[in-house]
N, C-alpha and C positions, 0 to 999 in steps of 0.2 A: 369132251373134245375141245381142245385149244386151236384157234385159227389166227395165223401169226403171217405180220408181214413187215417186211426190211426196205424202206424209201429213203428215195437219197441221189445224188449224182449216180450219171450211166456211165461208165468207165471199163478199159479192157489193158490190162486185167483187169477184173472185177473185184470187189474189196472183199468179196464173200466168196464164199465156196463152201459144198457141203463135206460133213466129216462125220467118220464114223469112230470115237474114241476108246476102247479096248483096255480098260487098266484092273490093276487087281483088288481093286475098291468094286470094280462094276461097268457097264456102258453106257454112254451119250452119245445119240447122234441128234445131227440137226446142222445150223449153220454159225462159222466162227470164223475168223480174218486169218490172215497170214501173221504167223510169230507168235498168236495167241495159242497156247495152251489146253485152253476147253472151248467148249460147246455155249456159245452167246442165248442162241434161241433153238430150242429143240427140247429132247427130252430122254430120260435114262428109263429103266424100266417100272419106273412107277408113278413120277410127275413129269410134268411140262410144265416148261416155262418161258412168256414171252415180256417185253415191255413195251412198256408206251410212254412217249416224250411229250413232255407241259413244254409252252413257251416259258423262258429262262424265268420272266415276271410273274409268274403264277404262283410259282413255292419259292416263299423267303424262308432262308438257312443261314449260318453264319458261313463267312467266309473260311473257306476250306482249300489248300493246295491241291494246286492239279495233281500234284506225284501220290497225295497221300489218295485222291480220288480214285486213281488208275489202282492202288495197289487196294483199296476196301472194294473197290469191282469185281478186279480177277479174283481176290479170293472168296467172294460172294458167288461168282460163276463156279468154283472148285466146290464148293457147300453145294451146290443148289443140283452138281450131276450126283452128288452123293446124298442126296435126301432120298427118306422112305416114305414120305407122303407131305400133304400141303403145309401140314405144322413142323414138323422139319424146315420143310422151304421157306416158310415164314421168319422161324428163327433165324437160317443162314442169312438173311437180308439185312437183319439188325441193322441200324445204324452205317450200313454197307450203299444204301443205294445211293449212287449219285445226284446230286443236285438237277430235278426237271425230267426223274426217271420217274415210272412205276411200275413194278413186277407184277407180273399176274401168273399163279401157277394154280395147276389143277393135278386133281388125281383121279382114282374112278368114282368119285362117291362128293368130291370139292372144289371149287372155287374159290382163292381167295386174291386177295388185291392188297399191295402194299408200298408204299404207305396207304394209309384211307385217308385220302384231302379231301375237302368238300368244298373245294374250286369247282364252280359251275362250270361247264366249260361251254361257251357258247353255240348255237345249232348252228348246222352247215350244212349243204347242198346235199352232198355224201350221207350225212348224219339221217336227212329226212329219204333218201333212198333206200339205206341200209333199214329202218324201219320199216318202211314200205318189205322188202322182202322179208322182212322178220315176224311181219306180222300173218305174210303168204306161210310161212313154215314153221308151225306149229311144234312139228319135229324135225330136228337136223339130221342127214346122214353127212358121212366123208364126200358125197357127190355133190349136193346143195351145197355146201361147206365152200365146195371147189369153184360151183358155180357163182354165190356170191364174190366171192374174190376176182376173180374172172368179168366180171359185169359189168356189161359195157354202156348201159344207160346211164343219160346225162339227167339230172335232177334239174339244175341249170334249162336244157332244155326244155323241158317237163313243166316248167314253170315261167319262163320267158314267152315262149311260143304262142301259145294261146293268149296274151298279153298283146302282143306285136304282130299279131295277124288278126284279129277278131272283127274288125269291119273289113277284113279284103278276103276273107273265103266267103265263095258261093256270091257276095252282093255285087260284085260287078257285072255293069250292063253290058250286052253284048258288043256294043258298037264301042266301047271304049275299049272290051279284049283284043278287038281285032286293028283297033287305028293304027299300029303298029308291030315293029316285031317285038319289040320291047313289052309290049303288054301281051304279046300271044307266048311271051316266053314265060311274064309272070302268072300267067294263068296256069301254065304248066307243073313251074314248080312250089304253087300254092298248092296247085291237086296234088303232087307226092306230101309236100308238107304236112298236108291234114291227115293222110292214113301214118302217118311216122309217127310212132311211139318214144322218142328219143335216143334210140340206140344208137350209140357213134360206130358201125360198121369202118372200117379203113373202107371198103369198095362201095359204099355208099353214097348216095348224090346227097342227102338231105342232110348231113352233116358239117358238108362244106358249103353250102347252100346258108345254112342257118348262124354258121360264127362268122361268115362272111358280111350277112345280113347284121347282124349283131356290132361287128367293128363301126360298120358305117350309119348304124344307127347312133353310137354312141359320140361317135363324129359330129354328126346334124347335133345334136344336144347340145355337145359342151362346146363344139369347137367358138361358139362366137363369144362365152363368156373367159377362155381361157385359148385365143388365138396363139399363143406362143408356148404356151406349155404343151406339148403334143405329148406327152407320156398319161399327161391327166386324160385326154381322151382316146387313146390309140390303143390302151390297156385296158382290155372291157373289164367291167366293174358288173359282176349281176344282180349284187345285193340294191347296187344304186339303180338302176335299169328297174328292178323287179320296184322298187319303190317309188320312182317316175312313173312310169305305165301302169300303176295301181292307183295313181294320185294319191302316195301314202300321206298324212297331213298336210295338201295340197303341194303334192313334189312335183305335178303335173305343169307346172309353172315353167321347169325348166324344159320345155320341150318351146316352148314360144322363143324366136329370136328377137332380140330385144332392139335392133336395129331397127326391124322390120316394121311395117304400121299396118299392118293386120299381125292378129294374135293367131300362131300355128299352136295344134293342137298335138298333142302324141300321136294319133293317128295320121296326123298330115305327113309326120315326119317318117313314119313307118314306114307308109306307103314310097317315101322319096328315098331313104334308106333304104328298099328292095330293090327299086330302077337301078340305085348307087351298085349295087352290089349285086348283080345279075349283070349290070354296063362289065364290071370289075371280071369276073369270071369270063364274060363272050370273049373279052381282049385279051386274059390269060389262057383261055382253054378252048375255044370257039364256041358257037352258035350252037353245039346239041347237045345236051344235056347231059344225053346219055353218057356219053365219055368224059362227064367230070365224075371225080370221087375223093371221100376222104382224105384217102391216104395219098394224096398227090401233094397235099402240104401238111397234113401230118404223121410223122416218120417216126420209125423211133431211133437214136439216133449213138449210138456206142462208137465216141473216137477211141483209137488208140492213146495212151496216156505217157507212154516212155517220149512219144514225138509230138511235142505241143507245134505242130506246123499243118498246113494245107497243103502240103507237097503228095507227091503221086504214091509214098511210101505210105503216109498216115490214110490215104485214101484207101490204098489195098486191104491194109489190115485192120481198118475199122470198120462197123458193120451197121447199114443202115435198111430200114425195111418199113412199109405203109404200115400204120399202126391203129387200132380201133380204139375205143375210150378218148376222152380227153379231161380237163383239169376237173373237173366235178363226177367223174365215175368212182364208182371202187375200186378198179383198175388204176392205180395210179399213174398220171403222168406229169406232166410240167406243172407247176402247181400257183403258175402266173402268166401262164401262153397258150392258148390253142393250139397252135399250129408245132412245127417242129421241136420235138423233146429230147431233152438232153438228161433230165431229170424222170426218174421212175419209181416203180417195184424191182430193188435187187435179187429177192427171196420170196416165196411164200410158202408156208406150210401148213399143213391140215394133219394134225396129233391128236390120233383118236386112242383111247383105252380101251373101246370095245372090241378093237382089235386085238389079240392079245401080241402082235409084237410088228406091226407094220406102220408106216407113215409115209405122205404124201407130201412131197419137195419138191422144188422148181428155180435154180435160176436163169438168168437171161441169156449167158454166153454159154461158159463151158471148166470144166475144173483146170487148165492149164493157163499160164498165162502165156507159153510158148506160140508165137505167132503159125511155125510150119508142124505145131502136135498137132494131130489130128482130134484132140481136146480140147482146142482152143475155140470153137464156137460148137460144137457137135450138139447144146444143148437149144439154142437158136428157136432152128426148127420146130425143135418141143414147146417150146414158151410161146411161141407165133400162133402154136397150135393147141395152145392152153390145155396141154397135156403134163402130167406131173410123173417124177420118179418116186418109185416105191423104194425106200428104204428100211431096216429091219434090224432091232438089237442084236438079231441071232446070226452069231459071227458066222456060223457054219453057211444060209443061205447066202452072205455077201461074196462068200467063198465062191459058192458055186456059183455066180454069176458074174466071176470076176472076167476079167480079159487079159489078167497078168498081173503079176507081181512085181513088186518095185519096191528090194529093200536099200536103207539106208543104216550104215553104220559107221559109228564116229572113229575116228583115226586110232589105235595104242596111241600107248606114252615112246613105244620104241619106234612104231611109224613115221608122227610125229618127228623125232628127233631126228631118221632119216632122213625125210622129206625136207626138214631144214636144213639138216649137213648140205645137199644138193645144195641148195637153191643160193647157197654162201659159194 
């Protein structure tokens, strides 16, 4: 089983869309661009195959034209729907993969991965999630498959939180809960906080509660050592956060303001980062709790692309919706901002062989990029609803669940000639 996904700018049209390819070699379906020829990620009836992208520094190569990259691609893509198993698809890669690519194609029986680098590639937030559930599932079906992909816990959270709250649940005195509203509101959404396992729900309070918390803690930290640089502290950083509030080789340093003449501790600032950021929310959302959530600033967010404007046209026909997960899920989204996402999952799919001829696809919009087709976002719904399409090598079922036909066929030479006699 291959579990393959497509991240990238959110855009409508969409740069992908799924295809079912019918030639007298054989079939590939899965997902490919507009103008492209074959099948990028997907699979024919005997492998799959997906890739995955190095930062550009990772693999040195010699310098190679862009034209001659594009054409060892596409004909590495034509190899790879015409292979009969992993050493076929191996050999198709030859010398074909692009510069910061790596293929991975399976069959019923293999695994393999190409090139084999042994670039370490650093741990990440995602990385130690994705184990966590891997280690829960000993065996994978196509459902676990779908649900990892899908997975809306923040590792991030998982890891900050209990860092950043550890002297304020449970220890405070009563008379300080109560001296104002302010502290009967943090006492509130400390007790959601504590039961929260870090799922970023879009309609969830303790999501927006906690990167809110997070901005303005990182504020209190750096702002006095880098007062004019605001991108250094406005852009939560969690690597650095998780290493302050750990006092990783006394990182704990930076939580003290250096103005000040008493030494603030990470906890001091914690504490004044929540007031910060519960103040923040009363004034954006009001005073009850209850009607704050997620997805009120984080969206997912698909402008139309033929009209780079703000006008009431690109409003209509682009497509925005509360959206779950944020930068450190599996569920990809913005992948330097919490809040409002421009950046996504184009694609997923789940390619299993134990099926003997089904697979599970999904993307964001819809196969049309005609604004008034009623194809143009129909698949939406479905993606919100982390529900997948079943697709199938066997032309006969696609058949029968078509909604219509749509042929296309290119001009004669006498057509042609018509149609220009006119047009002179």
């Amino acid at each position: 089983m291959l579990a393959a996904d497509i991240s990238g700018p959110l855009s409508l049209p969409s740069e992908w869309y799924l295809a079912d390819l019918q030639t007298p070699e054989g079939v590939a379906i899965g997902a490919t661009m507009p103008g492209v020829p074959f099948i990028v990620v997907g699979h024919n009836e005997r492998v799959a195959w997906a890739f995955r992208s190095f930062s550009p520094n990772e693999i040195e190569e010699p310098e190679v034209s862009k034209a001659a990259q594009t054409s060892d691609f596409l004909m590495m893509l034509d190899r790879l729907a015409k292979s009969a198993g992993v050493n076929y698809a191996l050999n198709a890669t030859m010398n074909k993969v692009p510069d910061g690519l790596e293929v991975l194609a399976v069959d019923r029986t293999t695994l393999a991965v190409w090139p084999e680098s042994e670039v370490k590639r650093p741990g990440s937030f995602q990385d130690a999630r994705l184990a966590v559930l891997d280690d829960r599932r000993p065996v994978f079906t196509v459902e676990s498959a779908i649900a990892v992909q899908r997975d809306t816990v923040s590792a991030v959270a998982r890891t900050l939180l209990p860092l950043m709250a550890k002297e304020l649940w449970f220890v405070s005195s009563a008379s300080d809960i109560n001296e104002n509203k302010v502290g009967k509101l943090r006492e509130e959404v400390l007790d959601e906080l504590s039961q929260w396992n870090g799922e970023m729900g879009r309609y969830s309070l303790e999501p927006l509660v906690f990167w809110t918390w997070v901005r303005a803690l990182q504020r209190r930290i750096l702002q006095d050592e880098f007062p004019s640089a605001t991108a250094v502290w406005t852009r939560p950083n969690p690597d650095f956060l998780s290493a302050v509030l750990s006092d990783r080789r006394g990182s704990a340093i930076w939580c003290d303001i250096r103005p000040s003449a008493r030494i603030e501790t990470c906890q001091d600032q914690a504490r004044a980062a929540l007031d910060d950021a519960i103040a923040k929310l009363v004034d954006r959302y009001g005073s009850d709790p209850s009607v704050w959530f997620w997805g009120a600033e984080h969206t997912l967010n698909m402008q139309w692309s033929p009209i780079q404007s703000n006008g009431i046209i690109s409003d209509l026909l682009s497509l925005e919706a509360p959206y779950s997960g944020d930068p450190y899920t599996l569920i990809a989204s913005d992948n330097d901002r919490p809040v409002a996402s421009s950046v996504g999952t184009n694609f997923q799919a789940v390619m299993s062989f134990s099926d003997e001829s089904l697979s599970y696809f999904i993307t964001p919009a819809g196969q049309s990029g005609h604004p008034l087709s009623r194809f143009y976002d129909n698949l939406f719904p479905r993606w919100m609803q982390s529900k997948y399409l079943v697709m199938s090598t066997d032309l006969s079922l696609a058949r029968g669940g078509a909604v219509g036909t749509s042929r296309l066929s290119p001009l004669s030479a006498y057509s042609r000639a018509v149609k220009q006699g006119r047009s002179r």
